[in-house]
Structure formats: structure tokens, C-alpha cells
DOKOL-318082 format. One record per residue (C-alpha): x, y, z; residue number from 0; residue in three letters. Coordinates in steps of 0.5 Angstrom, whole numbers. Layout:
% residues N
X, Y, Z, NUM, ALA $
...
% end
This chain:
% residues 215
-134, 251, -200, 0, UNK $
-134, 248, -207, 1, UNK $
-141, 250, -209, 2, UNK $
-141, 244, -214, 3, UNK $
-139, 238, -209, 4, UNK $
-140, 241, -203, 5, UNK $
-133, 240, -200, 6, UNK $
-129, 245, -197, 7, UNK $
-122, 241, -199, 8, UNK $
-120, 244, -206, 9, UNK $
-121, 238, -209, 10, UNK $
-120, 241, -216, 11, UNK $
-116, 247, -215, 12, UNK $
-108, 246, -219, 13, UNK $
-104, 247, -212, 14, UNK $
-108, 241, -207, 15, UNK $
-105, 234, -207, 16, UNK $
-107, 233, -200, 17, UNK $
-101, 237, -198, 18, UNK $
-99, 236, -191, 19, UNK $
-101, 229, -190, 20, UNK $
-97, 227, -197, 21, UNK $
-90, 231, -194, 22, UNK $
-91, 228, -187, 23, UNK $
-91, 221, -190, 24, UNK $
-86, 223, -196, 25, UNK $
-81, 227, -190, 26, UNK $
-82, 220, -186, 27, UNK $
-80, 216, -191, 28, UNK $
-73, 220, -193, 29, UNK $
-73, 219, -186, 30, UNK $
-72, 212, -186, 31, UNK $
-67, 212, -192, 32, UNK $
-63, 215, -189, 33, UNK $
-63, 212, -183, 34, UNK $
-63, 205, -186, 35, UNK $
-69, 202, -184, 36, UNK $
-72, 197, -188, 37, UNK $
-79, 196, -186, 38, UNK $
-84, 201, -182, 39, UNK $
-91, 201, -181, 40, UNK $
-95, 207, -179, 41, UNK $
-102, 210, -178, 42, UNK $
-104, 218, -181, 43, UNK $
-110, 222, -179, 44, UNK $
-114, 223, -185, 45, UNK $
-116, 230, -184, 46, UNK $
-119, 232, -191, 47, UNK $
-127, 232, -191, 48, UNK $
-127, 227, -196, 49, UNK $
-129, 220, -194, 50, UNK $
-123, 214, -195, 51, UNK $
-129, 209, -193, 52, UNK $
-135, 208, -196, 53, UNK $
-138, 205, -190, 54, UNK $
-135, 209, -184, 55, UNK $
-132, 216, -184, 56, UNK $
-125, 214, -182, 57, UNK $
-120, 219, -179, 58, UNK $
-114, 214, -180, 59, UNK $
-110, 210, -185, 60, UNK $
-105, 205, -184, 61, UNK $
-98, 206, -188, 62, UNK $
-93, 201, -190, 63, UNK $
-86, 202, -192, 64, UNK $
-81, 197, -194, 65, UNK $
-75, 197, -199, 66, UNK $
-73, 191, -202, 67, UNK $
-67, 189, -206, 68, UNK $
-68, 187, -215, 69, UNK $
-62, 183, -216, 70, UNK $
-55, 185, -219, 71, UNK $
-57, 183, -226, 72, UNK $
-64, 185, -226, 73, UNK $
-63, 191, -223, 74, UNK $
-64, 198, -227, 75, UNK $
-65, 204, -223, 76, UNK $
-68, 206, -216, 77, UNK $
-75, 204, -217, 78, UNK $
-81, 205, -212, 79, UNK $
-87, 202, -213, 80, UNK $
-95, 204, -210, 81, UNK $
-101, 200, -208, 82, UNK $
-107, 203, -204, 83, UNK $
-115, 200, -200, 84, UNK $
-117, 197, -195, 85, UNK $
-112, 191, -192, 86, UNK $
-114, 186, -187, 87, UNK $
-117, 190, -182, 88, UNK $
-122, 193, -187, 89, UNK $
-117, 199, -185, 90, UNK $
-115, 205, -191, 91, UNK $
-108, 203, -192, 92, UNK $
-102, 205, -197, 93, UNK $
-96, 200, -199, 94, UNK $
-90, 204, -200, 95, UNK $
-84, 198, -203, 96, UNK $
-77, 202, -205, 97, UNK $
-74, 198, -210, 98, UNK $
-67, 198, -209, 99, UNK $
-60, 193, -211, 100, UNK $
-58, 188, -207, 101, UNK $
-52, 189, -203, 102, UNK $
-52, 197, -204, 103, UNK $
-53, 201, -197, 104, UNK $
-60, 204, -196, 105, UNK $
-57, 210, -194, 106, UNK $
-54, 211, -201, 107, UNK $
-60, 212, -204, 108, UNK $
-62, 217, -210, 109, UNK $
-69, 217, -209, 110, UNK $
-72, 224, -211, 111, UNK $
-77, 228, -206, 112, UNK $
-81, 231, -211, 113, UNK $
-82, 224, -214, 114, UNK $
-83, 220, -208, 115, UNK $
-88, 226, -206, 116, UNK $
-92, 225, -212, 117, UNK $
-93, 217, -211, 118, UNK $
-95, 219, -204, 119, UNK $
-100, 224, -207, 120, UNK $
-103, 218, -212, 121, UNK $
-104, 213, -208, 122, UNK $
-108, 218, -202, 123, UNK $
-112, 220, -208, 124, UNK $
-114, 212, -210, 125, UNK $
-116, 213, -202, 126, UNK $
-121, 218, -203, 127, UNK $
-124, 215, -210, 128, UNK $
-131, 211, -211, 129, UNK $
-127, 205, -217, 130, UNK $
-135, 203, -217, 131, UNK $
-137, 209, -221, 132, UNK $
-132, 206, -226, 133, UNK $
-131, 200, -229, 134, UNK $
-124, 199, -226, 135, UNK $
-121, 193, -229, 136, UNK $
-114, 191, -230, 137, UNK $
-112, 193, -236, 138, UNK $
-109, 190, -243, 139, UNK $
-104, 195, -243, 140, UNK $
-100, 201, -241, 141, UNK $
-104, 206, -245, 142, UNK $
-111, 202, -243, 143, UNK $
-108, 204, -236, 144, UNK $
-106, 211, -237, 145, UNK $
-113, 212, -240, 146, UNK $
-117, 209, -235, 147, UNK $
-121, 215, -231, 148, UNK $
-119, 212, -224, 149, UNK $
-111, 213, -226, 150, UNK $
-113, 219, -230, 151, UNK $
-115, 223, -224, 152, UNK $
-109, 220, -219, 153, UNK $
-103, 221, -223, 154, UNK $
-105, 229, -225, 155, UNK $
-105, 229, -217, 156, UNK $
-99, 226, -217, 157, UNK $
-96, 231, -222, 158, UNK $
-99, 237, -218, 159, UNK $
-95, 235, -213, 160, UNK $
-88, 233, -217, 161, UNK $
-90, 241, -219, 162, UNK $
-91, 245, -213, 163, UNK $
-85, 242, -211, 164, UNK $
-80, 243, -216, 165, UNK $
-84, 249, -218, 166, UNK $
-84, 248, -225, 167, UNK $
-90, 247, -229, 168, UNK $
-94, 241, -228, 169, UNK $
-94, 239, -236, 170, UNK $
-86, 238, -236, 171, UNK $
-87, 233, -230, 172, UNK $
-92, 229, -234, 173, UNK $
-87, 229, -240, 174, UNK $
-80, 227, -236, 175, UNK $
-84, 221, -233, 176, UNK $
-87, 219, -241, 177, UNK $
-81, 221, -244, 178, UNK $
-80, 214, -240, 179, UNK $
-85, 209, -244, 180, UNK $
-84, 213, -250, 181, UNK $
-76, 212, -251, 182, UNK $
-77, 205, -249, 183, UNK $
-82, 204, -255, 184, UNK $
-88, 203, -250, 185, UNK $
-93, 209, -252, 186, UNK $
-92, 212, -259, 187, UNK $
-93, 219, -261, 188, UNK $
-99, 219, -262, 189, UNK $
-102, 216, -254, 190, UNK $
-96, 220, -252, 191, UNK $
-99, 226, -253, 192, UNK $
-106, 223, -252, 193, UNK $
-105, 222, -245, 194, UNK $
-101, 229, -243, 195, UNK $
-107, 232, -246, 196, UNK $
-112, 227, -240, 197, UNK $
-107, 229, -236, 198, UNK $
-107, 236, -235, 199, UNK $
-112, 238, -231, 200, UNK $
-118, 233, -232, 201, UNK $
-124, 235, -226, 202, UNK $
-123, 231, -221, 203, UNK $
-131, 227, -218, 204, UNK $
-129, 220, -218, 205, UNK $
-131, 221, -210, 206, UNK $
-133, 217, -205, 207, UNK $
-140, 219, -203, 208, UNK $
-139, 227, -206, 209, UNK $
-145, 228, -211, 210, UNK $
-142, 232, -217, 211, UNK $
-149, 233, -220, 212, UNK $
-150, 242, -222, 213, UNK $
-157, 241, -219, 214, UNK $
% end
């Protein structure tokens, strides 16, 4: 147990990004890409002894997959968006849309494990993060969003997971998905090694119901 947040999960050491749920719900996904189904709905345990809901202890979280098709002419490359909280029914629940061109077969994917996986590992952490503790708002710009503490936190989750599965360091993860925003003239330099910096192993106490007090 962790003496400082009395949890028995190791939150904060570097080879944890909620492994077993993030590799079931990631192995479901390829699952259904390469079987071509467009929309899914599932439900997990949540098995970890952090909180996911600040009024009960759930033990379930609702999941959704869906891909959806960019035009011919907009289209870049295979994309996935992420988004995470409570839905409709006040359930824990995370969104998965995978962007792909129009016309093209599902099954002909080029999606990544290790990529995907680390999406699904960012949006479990958001599950377990109090937003209370900061002041969460949407940001002005990409940096401010790198920066935010909230995002700090679920991105290097993220990239732990990405490392474990690749089996190279975690920084070479985070600069092959900055490398992006950098060459597109989105980040300079100088936030480009900013954000490597926060990102490489911040502490990680931004936890529904965990008191990260020393006393």
C-alpha cells in the first residue's frame, strides 16, 4: 500500500496505466475493426481501488465505440478521438470515435495498438481524476491544454502505457506525438520541451477522494 495515498494500486509507479481494463477494452476495439462493426456499446468492471464517482463507489463503466467517416477531401490520416464522465444515467463512461475516410473499409484499418491503448489508458485516468481540485476550464490554446495539471497527469498515463507496449522509453513516446504540433508550427521549441519536461513523470494526486497529505 502506498503510505502516502493509502492506495493499494501503484498509481504513480512508471509500469501502471490501468493495465488489464486498458488491454481489455483496446483488444475489444481491434476486435471490432477488423470484424467491421461501426458501433459498439459495452460495460467494464472497474476493479482498482480508486473512486470513478465522487458520490458511490462504482464498480462499472460504461464504454462506446463508433467509427465515423471524414470526407474524401478533409481527410488526413486515421484519427481517434477520446472523451470521459459521467453520461446521462450519472454512469462513469468513456466514448471512443475512430475517424476514418469515407468509402474505405473498416477492416482495412491502420490503426496502432500501442497508440489506441494509450488513448484508452488517458480517458480511464480522467475517470479516476477529482477536476474539482483544479481549475479545469477549456483552454485558449493547445499549450494551455498540454499544461493543464488535469491533462498533465492523463497524457503521461497515456504514454506509460504506449512504452510498455512498444518497450521503448516513455520520452520517445511523448516526442513522436509532439513531433506533430511541432512540425505543423502548432508548439515552438521552447513549449515543445516545456511539455516533454511536465510530462515525463509528474506525481500523480489529482484523485477522486485520496488525501495526498504527508501527515
Amino acid at each position: 500500500m502506498n503510505r502516502k495515498t493509502g492506495l493499494k494500486t501503484p498509481i504513480n509507479e512508471l509500469s501502471f496505466y490501468y493495465n488489464k481494463l486498458a488491454n481489455e477494452i483496446t483488444t475489444d476495439i481491434f476486435e471490432n475493426l477488423d470484424s467491421g462493426i461501426k458501433w459498439d456499446q459495452t460495460q467494464y468492471e472497474w476493479s482498482y481501488d480508486l473512486l470513478i464517482d465522487k458520490e458511490d463507489d462504482l464498480r462499472y463503466l460504461n464504454f462506446t465505440y463508433s467509427v465515423e467517416r471524414i470526407l474524401k477531401k478533409d481527410f488526413i490520416k486515421n484519427d481517434i478521438v477520446g472523451s470521459s464522465g459521467l453520461d446521462e444515467c450519472c454512469m462513469p463512461h468513456i466514448k471512443i470515435r475512430m475517424l476514418m475516410q469515407e468509402g474505405k473499409w473498416i477492416k482495412n484499418h491502420d490503426y496502432v495498438y500501442a497508440q489506441v491503448l494509450g488513448v484508452i489508458a488517458h480517458e480511464l485516468h480522467h475517470l479516476a481524476q477529482d477536476f474539482d481540485l483544479v481549475d479545469y476550464k477549456m483552454p485558449d490554446n493547445i499549450v494551455d491544454y498540454f499544461l493543464n495539471p488535469i491533462e498533465v497527469e492523463a497524457f503521461h498515463i497515456g504514454f506509460r502505457a504506449e512504452s510498455h507496449q512498444n518497450l521503448e522509453p516513455i520520452k520517445n513516446c511523448i516526442k513522436r506525438y509532439l513531433d506533430n504540433f511541432l512540425n505543423a508550427n502548432a508548439i515552438n521549441q521552447k513549449e515543445y520541451e516545456k511539455i516533454i519536461v511536465k510530462w515525463l513523470n509528474p506525481e500523480i494526486k489529482l484523485l477522486k477522494g485520496v488525501n495526498n497529505n504527508e501527515s
